[in-house]
C-alpha positions as CSV (number, residue, x, y, z in Angstrom):
1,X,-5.6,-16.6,28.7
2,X,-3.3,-15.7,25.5
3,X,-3.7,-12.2,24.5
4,X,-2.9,-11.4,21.1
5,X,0.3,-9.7,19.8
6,X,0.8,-5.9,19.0
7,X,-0.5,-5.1,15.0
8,X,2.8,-3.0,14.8
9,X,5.8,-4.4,16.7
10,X,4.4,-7.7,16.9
11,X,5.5,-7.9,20.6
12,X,3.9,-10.9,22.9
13,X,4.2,-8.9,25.9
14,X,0.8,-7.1,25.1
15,X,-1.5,-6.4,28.2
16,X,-5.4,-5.5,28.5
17,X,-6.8,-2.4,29.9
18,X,-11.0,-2.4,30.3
19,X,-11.8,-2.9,26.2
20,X,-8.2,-1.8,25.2
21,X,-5.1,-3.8,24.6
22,X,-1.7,-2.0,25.4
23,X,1.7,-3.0,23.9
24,X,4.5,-2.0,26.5
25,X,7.1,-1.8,23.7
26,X,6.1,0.4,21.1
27,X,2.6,2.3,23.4
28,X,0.1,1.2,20.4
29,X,-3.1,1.1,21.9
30,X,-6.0,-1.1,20.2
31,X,-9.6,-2.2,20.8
32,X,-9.4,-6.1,19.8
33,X,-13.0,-6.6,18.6
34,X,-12.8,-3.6,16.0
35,X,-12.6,-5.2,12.8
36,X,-11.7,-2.1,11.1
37,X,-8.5,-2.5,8.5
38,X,-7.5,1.0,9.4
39,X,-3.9,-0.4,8.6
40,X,-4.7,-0.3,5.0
41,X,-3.3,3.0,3.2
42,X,-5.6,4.9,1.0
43,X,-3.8,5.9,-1.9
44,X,-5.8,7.3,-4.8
45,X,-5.0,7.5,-9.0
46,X,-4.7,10.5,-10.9
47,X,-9.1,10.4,-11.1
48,X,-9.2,10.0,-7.5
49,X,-10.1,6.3,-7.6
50,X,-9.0,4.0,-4.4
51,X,-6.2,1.9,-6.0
52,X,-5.4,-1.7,-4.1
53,X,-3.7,-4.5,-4.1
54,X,-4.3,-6.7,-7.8
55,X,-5.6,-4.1,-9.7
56,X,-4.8,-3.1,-13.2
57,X,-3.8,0.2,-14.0
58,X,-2.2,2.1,-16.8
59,X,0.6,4.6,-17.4
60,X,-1.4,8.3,-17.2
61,X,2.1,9.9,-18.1
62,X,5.5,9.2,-20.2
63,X,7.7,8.0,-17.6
64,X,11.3,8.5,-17.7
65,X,13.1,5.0,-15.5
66,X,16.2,6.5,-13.3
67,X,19.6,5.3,-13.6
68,X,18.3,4.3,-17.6
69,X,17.4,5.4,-20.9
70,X,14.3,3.7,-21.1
71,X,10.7,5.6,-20.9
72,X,7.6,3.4,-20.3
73,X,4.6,5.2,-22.5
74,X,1.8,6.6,-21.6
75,X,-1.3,3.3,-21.8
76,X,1.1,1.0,-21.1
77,X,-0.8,-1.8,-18.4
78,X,0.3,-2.5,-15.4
79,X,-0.7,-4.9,-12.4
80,X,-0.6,-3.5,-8.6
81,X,1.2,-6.3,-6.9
82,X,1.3,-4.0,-3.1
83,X,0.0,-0.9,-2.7
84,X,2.5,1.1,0.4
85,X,2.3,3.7,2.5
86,X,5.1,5.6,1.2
87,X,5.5,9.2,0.7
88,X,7.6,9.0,-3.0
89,X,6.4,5.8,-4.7
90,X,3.5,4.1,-3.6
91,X,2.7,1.1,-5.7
92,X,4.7,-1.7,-6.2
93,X,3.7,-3.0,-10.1
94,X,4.8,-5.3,-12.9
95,X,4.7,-3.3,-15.9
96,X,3.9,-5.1,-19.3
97,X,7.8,-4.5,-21.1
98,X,9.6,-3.2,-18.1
99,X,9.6,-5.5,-15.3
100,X,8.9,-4.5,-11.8
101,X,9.2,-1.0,-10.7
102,X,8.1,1.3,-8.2
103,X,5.6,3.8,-9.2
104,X,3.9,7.1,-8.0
105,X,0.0,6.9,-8.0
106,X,-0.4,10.2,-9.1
107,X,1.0,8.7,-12.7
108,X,-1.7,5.7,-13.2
109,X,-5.2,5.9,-13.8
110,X,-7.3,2.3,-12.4
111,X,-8.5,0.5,-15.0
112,X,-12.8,0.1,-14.2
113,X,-14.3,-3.6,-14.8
């Protein structure tokens, strides 16, 4: 019988306890048939909309780029390539004119379909 490997450490050494399965390395406990993506960080814009991966924002706010000159305008579009679960900058974007940068949430607003 293979059991699967811890969501967090990815350890092998996993073990099952009644419905629960119990990684000895890190102490993560999980139930197996919950197909819940719990995993998945909820990070909202600047309206309070659930921002994810692939979705197209723009610039709420002038922003100023550190260690440059440069300022990327407020309505300037972006594209959410990862959304993290970081405390300073949650969204990973390419930004029409500027590249990739890291961007707080709080300073785009999701573009609605």
């Amino acid at each position: 019988m293979s059991l699967p490997p811890c969501p967090q450490c990815r350890s092998e050494f996993t073990y099952a306890d009644q419905m629960m399965m119990i990684c000895p390395e890190c102490g993560h406990e999980w139930n197996p048939e919950d197909k819940s993506d719990d995993d998945t960080p909820n990070i909202l814009d600047a309206n309070g909309a659930l921002i994810v991966d692939g979705d197209k924002v723009y610039i709420a706010k002038d922003l100023k780029l550190k260690g440059s000159s440069s300022v990327i305008k407020i309505g300037t579009k972006a594209t959410v390539r990862r959304v993290l679960d970081k405390a300073d900058h949650q969204l990973d974007c390419k930004v029409d004119g500027a590249g990739e940068i890291m961007i707080t949430a709080k300073f785009v607003k999701r573009v609605s379909d």
